[in-house]
C-alpha positions as CSV (number, residue, x, y, z in Angstrom):
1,X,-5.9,-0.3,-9.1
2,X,-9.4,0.4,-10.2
3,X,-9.9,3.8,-11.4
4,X,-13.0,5.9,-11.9
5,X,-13.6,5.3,-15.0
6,X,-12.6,2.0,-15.4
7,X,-15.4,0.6,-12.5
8,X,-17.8,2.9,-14.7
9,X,-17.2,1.3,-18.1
10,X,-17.4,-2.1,-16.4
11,X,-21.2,-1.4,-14.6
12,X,-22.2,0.4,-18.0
13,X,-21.7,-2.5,-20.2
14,X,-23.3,-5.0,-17.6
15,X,-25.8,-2.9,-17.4
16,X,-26.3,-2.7,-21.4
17,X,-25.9,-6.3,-21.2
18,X,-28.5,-7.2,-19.1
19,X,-30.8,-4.4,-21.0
20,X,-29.9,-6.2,-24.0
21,X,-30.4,-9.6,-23.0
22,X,-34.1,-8.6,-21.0
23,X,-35.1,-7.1,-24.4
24,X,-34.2,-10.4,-26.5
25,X,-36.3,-12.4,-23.8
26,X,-38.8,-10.1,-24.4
27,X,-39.8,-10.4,-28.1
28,X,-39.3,-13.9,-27.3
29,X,-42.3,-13.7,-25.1
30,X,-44.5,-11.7,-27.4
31,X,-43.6,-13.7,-30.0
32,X,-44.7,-17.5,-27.9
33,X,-47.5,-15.5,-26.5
34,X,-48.9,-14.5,-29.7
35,X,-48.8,-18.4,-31.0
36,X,-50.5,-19.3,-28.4
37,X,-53.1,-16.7,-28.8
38,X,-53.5,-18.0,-32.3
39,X,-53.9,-21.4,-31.2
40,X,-55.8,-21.6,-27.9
41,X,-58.6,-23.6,-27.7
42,X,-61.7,-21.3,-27.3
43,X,-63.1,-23.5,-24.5
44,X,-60.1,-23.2,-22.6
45,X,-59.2,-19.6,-23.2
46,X,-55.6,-17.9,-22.1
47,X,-55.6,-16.9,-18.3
48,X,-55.2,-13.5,-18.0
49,X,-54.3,-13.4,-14.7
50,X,-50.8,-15.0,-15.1
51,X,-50.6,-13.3,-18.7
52,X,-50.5,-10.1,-16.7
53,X,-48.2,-11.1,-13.6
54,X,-45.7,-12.3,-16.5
55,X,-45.9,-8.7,-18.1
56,X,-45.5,-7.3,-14.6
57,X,-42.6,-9.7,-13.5
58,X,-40.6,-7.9,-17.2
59,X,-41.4,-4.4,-15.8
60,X,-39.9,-5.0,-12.4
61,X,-36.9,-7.0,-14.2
62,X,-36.3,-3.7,-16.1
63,X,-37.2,-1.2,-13.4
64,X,-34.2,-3.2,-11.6
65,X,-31.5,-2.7,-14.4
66,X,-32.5,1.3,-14.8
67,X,-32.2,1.6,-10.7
68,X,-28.4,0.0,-11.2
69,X,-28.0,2.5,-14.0
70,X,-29.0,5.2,-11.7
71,X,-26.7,3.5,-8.6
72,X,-23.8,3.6,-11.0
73,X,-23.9,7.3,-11.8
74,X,-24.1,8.1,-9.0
75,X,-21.3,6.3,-7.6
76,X,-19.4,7.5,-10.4
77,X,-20.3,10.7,-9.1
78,X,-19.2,10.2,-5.5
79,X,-15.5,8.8,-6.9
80,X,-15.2,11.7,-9.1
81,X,-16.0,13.9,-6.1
82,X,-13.8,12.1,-3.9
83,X,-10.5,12.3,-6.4
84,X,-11.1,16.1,-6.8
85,X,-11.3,16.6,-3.3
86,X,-8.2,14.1,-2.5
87,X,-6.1,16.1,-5.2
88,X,-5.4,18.8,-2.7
89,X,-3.2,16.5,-0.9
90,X,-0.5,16.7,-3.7
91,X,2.3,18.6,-2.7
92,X,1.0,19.0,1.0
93,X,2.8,16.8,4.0
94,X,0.5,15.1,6.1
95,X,1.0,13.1,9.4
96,X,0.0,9.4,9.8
97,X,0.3,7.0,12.6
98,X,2.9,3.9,11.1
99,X,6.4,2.4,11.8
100,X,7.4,2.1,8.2
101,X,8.0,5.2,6.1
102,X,10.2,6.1,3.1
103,X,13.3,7.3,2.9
104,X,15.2,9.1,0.0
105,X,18.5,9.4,-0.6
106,X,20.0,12.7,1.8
107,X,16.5,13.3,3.2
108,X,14.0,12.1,6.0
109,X,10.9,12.4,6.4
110,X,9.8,14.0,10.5
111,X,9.7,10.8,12.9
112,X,8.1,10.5,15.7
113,X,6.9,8.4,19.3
114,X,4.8,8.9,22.0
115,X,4.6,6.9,24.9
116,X,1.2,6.3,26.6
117,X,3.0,6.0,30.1
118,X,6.4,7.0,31.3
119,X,9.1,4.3,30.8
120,X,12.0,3.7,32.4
121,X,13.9,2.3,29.1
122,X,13.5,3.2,25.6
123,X,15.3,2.0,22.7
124,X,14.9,3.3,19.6
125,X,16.1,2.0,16.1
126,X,15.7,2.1,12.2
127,X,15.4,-1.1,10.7
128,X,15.3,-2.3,6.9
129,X,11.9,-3.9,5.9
130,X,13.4,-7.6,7.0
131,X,14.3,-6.4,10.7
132,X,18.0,-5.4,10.1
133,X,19.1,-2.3,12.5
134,X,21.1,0.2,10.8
135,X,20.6,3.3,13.5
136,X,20.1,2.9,17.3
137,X,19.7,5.0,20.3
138,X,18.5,5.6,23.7
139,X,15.6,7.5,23.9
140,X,13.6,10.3,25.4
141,X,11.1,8.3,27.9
142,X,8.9,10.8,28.9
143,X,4.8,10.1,28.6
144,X,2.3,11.5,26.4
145,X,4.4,14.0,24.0
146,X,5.2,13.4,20.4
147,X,8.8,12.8,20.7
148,X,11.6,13.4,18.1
149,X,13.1,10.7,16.0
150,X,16.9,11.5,15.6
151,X,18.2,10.3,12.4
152,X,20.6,11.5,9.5
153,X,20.2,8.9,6.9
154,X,23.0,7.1,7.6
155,X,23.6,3.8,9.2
156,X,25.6,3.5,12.5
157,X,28.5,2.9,10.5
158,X,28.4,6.7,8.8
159,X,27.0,5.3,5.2
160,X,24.2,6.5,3.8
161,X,21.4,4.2,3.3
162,X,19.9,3.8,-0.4
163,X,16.4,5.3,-0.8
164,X,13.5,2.7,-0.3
165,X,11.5,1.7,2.1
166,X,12.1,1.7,6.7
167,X,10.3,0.9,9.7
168,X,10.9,2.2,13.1
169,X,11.0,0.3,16.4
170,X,10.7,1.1,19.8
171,X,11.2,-0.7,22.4
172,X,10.1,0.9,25.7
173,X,9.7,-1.0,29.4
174,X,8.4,0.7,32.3
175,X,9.7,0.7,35.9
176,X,8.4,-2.9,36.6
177,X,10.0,-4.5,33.0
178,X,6.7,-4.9,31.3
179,X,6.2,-3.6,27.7
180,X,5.4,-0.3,26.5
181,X,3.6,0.3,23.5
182,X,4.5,3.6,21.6
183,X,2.8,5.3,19.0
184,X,4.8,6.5,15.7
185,X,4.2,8.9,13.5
186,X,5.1,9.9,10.1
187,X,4.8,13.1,8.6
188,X,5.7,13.2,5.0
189,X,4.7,14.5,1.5
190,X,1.8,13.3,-0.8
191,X,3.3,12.4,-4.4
192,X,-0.2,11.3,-6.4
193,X,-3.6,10.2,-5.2
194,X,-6.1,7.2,-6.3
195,X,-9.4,5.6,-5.6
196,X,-9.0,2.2,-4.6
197,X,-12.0,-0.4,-3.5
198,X,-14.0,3.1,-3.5
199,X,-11.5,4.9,-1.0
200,X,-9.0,7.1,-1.4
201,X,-5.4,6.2,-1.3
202,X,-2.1,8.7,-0.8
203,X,1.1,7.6,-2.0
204,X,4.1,8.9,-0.4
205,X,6.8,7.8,-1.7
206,X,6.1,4.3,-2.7
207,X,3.9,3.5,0.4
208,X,0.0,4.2,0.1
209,X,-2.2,5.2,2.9
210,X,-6.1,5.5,2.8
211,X,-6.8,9.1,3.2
212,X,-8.8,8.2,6.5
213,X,-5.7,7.4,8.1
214,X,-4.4,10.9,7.7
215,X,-3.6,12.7,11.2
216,X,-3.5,15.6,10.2
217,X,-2.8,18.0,6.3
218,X,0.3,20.9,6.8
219,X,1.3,23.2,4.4
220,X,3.5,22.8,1.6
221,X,7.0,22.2,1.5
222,X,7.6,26.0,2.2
223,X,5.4,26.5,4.6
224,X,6.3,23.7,7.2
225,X,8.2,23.7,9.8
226,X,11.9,22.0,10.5
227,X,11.2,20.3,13.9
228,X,13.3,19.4,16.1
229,X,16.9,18.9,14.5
230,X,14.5,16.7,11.1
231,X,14.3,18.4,8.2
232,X,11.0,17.7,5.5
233,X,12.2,15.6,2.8
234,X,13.0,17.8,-0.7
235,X,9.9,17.3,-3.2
236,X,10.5,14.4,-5.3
């Protein structure tokens, strides 16, 4: 992770760098040029022409480096404005579109599907990261409602699964066998924030989203909701 400060240090001591290095071929210059001031032959006097175009060509170099100075402070600016804004996530539960989400120990967080079209079939199951099932069930098939994700936290077996991190499936077929492609939904609590690549990032639980792929910000754990038979996961 690249933080704010971090990315500036890095441009500021390029930047110094490259200040430093224009300024040493600089009184280079002045230094050759005056040599050959001192030694030209009067018959064939110095152009001043290119004498002025190489003064000008050190300007423009320079005016460069202090527009990159400028650029950095400014994104500096827009990173420190963007993690002051992002910390009001903290502590807030947020929805996002994904089939994995994390679970801890005695607590979900709200699950959810929606199907673009009504099906005729639905199955619906919790898988580990590698594609094991632990919890299945027939599910609601109606069309174009956010649809409940029953689940305790336990496998089919009655044992509860260890904290960490699980995906969703659904697998949906319409009247004529052909696929359905559902939509799930995660809504969960943000845990710390970041600026990553100069975007935002949300951890929730150990997973990271970019902010832009927040649905939707609730309240805070108080203030949401139990929905339909899923309870909000305690703070961590």
């Amino acid at each position: 992770m690249t933080t704010v400060s971090a990315a500036s240090a890095v441009a500021q001591n390029t930047n110094s760098t490259a200040l430093g290095k224009l300024n040493d071929d600089f009184q280079s210059f002045i230094k050759l040029l005056t040599v050959q001031l001192q030694n030209q032959d009067p018959t064939e006097p110095l152009d001043t022409n290119q004498l002025t175009d190489q003064i000008t060509q050190f300007s423009q170099v320079e005016q460069q480096i202090n527009t990159n100075k400028s650029l950095t402070k400014l994104l500096e600016a827009n990173q420190t404005s963007a993690i002051n804004t992002a910390v009001s996530y903290i502590d807030r539960f947020v929805d996002f579109d994904s089939a994995e989400f994390f679970h801890r120990e005695g607590t979900s967080p709200i699950l959810k599907y929606k199907l673009p079209e009504q099906a005729k079939t639905v199955n619906v199951s919790i898988t580990t990261e590698s594609g094991k099932v632990l919890h299945s069930y027939e599910g609601e098939a109606n069309a174009g409602k956010d649809i409940p994700i029953t689940w305790d936290g336990k496998d089919d077996n009655g044992n509860n699964v260890a904290k960490g991190k699980y995906k969703i499936n659904i697998v949906a077929k319409n009247a004529n066998g052909e696929d359905i492609k559902a939509t799930t939904t995660v809504t969960d609590i943000v845990t710390e924030v970041s600026v990553e690549n100069n975007e935002v990032q949300l951890t929730i639980g150990e997973i990271k989203i970019p902010a832009s792929q927040v649905k939707s910000v609730k309240g805070y754990y108080a203030e949401v909701d139990v929905a339909e038979n899923n309870t909000p996961p305690e703070t961590p």
